[in-house]
C-alpha positions in Angstrom: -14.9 -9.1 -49.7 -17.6 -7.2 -48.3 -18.6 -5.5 -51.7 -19.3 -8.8 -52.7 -21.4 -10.1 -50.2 -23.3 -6.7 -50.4 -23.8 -7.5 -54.2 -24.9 -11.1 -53.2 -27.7 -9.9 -51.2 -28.6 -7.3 -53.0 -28.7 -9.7 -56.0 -30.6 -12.1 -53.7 -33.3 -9.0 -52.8 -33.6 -8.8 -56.7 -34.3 -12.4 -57.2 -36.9 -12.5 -55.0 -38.6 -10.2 -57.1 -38.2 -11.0 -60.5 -40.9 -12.5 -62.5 -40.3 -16.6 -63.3 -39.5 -15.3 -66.9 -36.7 -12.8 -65.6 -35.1 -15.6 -62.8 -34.8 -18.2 -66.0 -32.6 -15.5 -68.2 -31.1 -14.8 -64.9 -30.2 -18.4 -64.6 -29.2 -19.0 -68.3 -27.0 -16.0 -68.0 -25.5 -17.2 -64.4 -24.7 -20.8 -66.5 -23.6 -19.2 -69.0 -20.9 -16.8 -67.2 -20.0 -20.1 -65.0 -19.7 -22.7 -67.7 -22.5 -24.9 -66.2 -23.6 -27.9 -68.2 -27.5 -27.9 -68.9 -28.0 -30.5 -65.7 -26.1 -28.1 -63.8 -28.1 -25.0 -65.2 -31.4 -26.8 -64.6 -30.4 -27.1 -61.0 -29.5 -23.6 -60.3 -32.7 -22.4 -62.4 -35.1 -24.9 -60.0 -33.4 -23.3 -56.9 -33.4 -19.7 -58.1 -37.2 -20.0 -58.6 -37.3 -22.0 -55.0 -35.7 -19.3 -53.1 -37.5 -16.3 -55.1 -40.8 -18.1 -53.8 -39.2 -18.2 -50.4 -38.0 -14.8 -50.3 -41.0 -13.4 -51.6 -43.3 -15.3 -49.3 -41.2 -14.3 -46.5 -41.0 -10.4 -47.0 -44.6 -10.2 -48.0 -45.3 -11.8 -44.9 -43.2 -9.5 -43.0 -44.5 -6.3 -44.3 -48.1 -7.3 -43.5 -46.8 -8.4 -39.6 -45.0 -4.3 -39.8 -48.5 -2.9 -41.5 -50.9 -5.4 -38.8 -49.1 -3.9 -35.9 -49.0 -0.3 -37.1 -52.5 -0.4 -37.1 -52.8 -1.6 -33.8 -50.8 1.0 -32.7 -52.7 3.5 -34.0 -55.5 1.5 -32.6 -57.4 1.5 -36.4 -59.9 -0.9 -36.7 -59.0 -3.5 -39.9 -61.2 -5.1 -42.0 -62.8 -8.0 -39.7 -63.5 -5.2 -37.0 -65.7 -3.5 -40.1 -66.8 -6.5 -41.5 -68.2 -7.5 -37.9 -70.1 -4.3 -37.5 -71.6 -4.0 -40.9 -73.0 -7.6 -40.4 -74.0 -6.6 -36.7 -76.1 -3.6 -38.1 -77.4 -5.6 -40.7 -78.5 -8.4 -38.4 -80.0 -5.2 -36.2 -82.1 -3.9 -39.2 -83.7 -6.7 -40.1 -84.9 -8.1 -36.6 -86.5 -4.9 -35.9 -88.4 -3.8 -39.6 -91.4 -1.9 -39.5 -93.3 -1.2 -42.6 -93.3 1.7 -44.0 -96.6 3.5 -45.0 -96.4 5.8 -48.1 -96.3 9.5 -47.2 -98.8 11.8 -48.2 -96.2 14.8 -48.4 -97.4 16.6 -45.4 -96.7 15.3 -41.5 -99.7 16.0 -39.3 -98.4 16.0 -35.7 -100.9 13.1 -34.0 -101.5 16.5 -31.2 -102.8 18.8 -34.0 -105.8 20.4 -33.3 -105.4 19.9 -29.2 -105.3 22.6 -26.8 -102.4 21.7 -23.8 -105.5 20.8 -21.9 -106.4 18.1 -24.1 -109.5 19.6 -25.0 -110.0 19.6 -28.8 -110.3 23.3 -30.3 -113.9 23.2 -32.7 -112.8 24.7 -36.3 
């Protein structure tokens, strides 16, 4: 009894998984090995693809809830943290451009030529 329900869910697992092309042979084989008449088969095929969608939709969601709070644990910033930032820097940037002069190769220090004293030293 248990071996079977273990195969059920594991057959279950597998479902939720399969692409709609894989639940439909599924479903034509299940008829098949059950005698089901095509009314019958088109039932079990509609909820096979129903509870795939489910299943799916419900582990997927799950795993991102285990990977979310990983990631808070680890106190990692996710992509809205980033996505905050890079648009705060940006915002930053562009409220406080000055223009930029073309450079002549060679920095002169504006003190060049001046003593400590101030005094300008005659070349």
């Amino acid at each position: 009894m248990l071996e079977s329900l273990k195969e059920k869910i594991d057959k279950g697992v597998e479902y939720a998984y399969m692409t709609s092309e894989k639940v439909t042979k599924a479903a034509k084989e299940l008829a098949r090995e059950h005698n089901l008449t095509k009314e019958e088969g088109k039932k079990l095929l509609d909820h096979l693809m129903k509870k795939s969608e489910e299943t799916r939709n419900y582990l997927e969601s799950n795993f991102q809830d285990l990977v979310k709070n990983a990631l808070e644990k680890m106190n990692a910033p996710i992509y809205k943290d980033i996505k905050r930032l890079e648009d705060r820097v940006k915002k930053l940037e562009s409220a406080h451009k000055v223009p930029v002069k073309a450079k002549s190769g060679v920095k002169k220090s504006p003190a060049a030529g001046v003593k400590k004293t101030g005094k300008k030293i005659d070349s």
